[in-house]
C-alpha positions in Angstrom: -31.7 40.5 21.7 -29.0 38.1 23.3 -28.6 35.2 21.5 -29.1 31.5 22.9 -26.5 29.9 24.4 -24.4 27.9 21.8 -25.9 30.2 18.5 -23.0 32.3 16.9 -20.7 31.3 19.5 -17.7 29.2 18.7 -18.7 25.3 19.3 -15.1 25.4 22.3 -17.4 27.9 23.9 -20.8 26.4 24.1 -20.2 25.1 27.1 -18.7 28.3 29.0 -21.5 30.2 27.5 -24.1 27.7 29.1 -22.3 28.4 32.2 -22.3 32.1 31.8 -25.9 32.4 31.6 -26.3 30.1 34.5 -24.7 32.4 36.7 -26.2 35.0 35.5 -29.9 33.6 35.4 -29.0 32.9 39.7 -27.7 36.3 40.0 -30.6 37.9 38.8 -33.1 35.3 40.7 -31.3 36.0 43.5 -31.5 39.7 44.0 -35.3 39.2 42.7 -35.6 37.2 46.3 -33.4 39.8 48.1 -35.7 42.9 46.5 -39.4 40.7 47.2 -38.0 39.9 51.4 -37.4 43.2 51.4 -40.8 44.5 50.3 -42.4 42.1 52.7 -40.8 43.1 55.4 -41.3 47.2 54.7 -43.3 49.1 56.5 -43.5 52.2 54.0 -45.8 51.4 51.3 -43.9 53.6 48.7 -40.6 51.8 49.5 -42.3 48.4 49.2 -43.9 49.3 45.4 -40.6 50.2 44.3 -38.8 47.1 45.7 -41.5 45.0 44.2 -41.1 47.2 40.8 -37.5 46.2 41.2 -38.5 42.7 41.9 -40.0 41.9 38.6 -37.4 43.7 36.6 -35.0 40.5 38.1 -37.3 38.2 37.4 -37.8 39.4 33.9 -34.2 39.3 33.1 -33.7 35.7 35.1 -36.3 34.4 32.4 -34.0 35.5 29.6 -31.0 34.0 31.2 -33.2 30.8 31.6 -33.9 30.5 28.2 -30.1 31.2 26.9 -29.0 28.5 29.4 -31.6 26.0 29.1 -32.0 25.1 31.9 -33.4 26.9 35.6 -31.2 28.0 38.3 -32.2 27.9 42.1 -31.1 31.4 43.8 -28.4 31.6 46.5 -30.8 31.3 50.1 -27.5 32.4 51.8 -27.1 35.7 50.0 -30.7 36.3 50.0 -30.3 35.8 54.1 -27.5 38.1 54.4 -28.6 40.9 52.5 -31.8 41.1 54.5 -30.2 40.9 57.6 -27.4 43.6 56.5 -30.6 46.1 55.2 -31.7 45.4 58.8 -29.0 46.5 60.6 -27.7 49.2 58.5 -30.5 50.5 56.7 -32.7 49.3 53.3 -30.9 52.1 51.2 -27.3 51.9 52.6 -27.1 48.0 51.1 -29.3 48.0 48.3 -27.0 50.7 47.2 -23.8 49.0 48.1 -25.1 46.1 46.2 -25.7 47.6 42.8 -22.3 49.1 43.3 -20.3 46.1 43.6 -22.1 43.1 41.8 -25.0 42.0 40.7 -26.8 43.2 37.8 -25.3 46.4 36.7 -23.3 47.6 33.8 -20.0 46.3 35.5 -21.4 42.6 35.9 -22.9 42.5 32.5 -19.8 43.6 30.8 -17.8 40.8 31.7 -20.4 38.8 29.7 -20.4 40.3 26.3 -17.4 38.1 25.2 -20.2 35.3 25.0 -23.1 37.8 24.6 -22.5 40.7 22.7 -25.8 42.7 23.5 -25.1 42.3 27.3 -23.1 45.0 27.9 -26.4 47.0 26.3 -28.7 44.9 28.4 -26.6 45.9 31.6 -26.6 49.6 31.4 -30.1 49.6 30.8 -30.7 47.6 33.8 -28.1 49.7 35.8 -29.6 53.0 34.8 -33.6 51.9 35.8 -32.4 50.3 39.0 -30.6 53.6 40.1 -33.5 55.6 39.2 -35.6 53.4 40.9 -33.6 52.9 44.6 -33.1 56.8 44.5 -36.9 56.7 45.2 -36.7 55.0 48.5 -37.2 57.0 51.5 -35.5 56.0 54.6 -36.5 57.5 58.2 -32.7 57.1 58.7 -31.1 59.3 55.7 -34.4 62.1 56.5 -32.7 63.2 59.9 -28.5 62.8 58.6 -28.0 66.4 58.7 -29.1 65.9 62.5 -26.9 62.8 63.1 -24.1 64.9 60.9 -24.6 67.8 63.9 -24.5 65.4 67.2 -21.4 63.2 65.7 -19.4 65.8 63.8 -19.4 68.4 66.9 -19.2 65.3 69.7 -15.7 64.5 67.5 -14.4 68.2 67.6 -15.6 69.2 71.1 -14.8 65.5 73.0 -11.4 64.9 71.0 -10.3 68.3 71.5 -11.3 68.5 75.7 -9.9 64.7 76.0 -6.4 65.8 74.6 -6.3 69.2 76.8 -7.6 66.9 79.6 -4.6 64.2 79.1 -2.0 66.9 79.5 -3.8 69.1 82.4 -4.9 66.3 84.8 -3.2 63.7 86.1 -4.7 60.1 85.6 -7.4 58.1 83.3 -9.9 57.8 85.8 -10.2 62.0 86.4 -10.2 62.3 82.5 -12.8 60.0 82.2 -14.7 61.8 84.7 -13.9 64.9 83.0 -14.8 63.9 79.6 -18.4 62.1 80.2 -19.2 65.5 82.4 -18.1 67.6 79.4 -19.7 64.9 77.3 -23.1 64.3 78.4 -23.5 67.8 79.6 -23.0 68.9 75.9 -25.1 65.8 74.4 -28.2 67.2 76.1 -27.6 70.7 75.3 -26.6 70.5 71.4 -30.0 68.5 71.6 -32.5 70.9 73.0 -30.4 73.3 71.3 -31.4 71.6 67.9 -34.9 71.0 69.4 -35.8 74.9 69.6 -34.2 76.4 66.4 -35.9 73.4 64.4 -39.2 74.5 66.4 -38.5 78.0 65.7 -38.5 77.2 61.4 -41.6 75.6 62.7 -40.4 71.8 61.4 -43.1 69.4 63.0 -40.3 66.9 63.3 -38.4 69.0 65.8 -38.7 66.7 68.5 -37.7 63.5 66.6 -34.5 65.1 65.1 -33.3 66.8 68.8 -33.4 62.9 69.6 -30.9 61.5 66.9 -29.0 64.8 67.8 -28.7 63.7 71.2 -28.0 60.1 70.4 -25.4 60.1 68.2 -23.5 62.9 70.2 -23.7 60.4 73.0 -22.9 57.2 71.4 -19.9 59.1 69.9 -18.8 60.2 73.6 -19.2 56.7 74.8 -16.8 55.3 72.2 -14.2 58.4 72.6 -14.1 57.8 76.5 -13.9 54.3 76.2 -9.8 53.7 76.5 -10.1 56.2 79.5 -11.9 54.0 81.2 -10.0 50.7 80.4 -6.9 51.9 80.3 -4.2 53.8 82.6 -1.6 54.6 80.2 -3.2 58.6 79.1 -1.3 59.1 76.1 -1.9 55.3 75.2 -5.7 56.7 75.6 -5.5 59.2 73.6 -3.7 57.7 70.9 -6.2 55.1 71.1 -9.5 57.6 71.1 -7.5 59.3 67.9 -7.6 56.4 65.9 -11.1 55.7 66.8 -11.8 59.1 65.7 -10.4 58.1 62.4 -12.5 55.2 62.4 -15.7 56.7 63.1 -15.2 59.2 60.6 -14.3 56.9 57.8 -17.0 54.8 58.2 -19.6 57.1 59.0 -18.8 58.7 55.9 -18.4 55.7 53.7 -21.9 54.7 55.0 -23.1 58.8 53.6 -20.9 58.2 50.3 -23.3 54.6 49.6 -26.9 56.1 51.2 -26.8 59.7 49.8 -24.3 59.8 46.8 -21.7 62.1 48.4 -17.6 62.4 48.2 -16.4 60.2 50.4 -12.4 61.4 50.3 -13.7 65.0 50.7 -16.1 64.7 53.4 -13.4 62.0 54.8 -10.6 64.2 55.1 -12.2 67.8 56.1 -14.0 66.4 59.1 -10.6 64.1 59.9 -8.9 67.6 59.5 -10.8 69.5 61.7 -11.1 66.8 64.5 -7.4 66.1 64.6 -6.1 69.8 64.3 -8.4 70.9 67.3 -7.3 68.4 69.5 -3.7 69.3 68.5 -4.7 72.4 69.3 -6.3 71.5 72.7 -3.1 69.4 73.9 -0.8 72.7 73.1 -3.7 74.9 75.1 -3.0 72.0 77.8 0.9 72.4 78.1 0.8 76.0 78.0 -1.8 76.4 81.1 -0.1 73.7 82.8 3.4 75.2 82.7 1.9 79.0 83.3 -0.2 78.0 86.6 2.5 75.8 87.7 0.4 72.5 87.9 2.4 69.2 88.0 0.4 66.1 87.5 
């Protein structure tokens, strides 16, 4: 058990100790608030128990913190704001999981208390290890069809970024690449989606339908982004350097987002599907300069 502020602590420290626990009675109250808003505001009844479940563990260990600083902290409203809004936006699993990584209440946190309360450090990975257990039960609509965002974004990366950079060398200005690419774009948005749609159908998956549509979606919003510079710009290779470095962009993130949600190797992942985007459109420019100088075409 972690001993009250003050008892078996040198008298210098009483004071920082009081502190300490402060903190760490809001921290816990807080994230208590964040899990509870959450739960409200789920409409999966299994996700909601275990946010609650979650819930009370905080408010458990918020009591304890209470008692060892004698006094009761309010949480922070701000935090408690912001992590709703974030879990909104980019998913309940995606920033609960980013939030036991990098504060809060897990092992990490609690060690940096057990110079005024030994048992912390104890008290943390027990915490850390239930919460984990606990979030890896939540079941997001989101992470159920990644493999089918993972099809439409990974193959609008190689198959757009590869046709832009043969397109930048072939034709002759932005606004016929740009034409060129949404063709080639949507064109292949629509059939890599009803291409999903029938062999899902064929394994008989009754969710065929809904994951041809995230397919489809993030093959286009990838396109959208990659053609982008095309359509704003009329410098092509500025364009294209452009669209590369938002290839980069897309990729890190989307896999940073994959490393949180699912528990994956992000510099793996990160750097195979950066790999194979960026050496097919190196590829694709070369293809571009050689048919260009052997058909005689000067654009």
């Amino acid at each position: 058990m972690i001993p009250p502020a003050g008892r078996n602590i040198i008298p210098g420290m009483q004071e920082k100790a009081a502190r300490i626990a402060m903190r760490a009675q809001q921290v816990e109250i807080t994230e208590s608030q964040v899990y509870l808003r959450l739960a409200e505001a789920s409409r999966d009844g299994k996700n909601a128990e275990v946010l609650r479940s979650i819930a009370q563990e905080e408010k458990r260990h918020a009591a304890i913190w209470r008692k060892r600083a004698g006094a009761e902290a309010k949480p922070s409203a701000f935090k408690v704001f912001w992590v709703v809004l974030q879990a909104r936006l980019l998913g309940l699993t995606f920033v609960l999981k980013r939030m036991e990584r990098k504060e809060g209440t897990g092992s990490r946190y609690y060690n940096s208390l057990a110079e005024a309360f030994p048992e912390a450090r104890k008290l943390g990975q027990e915490e850390s290890k239930h919460e984990k257990a606990l979030l890896n039960m939540l079941d997001e609509e989101l992470l159920q069809y990644v493999g089918s965002i993972v099809l439409g974004l990974n193959d609008a990366l190689v198959e757009l970024t590869g046709a832009l950079a043969g397109f930048t060398l072939a034709l002759g200005n932005t606004r016929i690449i740009s034409l060129a690419g949404l063709i080639t774009g949507i064109s292949a948005a629509f059939s890599m989606a009803a291409s999903d749609y029938l062999s899902s159908k064929a394994e008989g998956d009754p969710r065929a339908a809904k994951s041809a549509l995230y397919t489809g979606a993030a093959y286009l919003a990838t396109v959208s982004l990659l053609i982008l510079p095309f359509l704003l710009l009329s410098n092509k290779f500025l364009c294209l350097g452009i669209t590369l470095a938002v290839v980069i962009a897309i990729i890190g993130l989307f896999n940073y987002y994959l490393s949180v949600a699912k528990d994956v190797d992000f510099k793996r992942r990160f750097l195979e599907m950066g790999a194979i985007s960026l050496g097919v459109a190196a590829f694709s420019f070369f293809i571009g300069f050689v048919l260009k100088k052997l058909l005689g075409i000067e654009a």
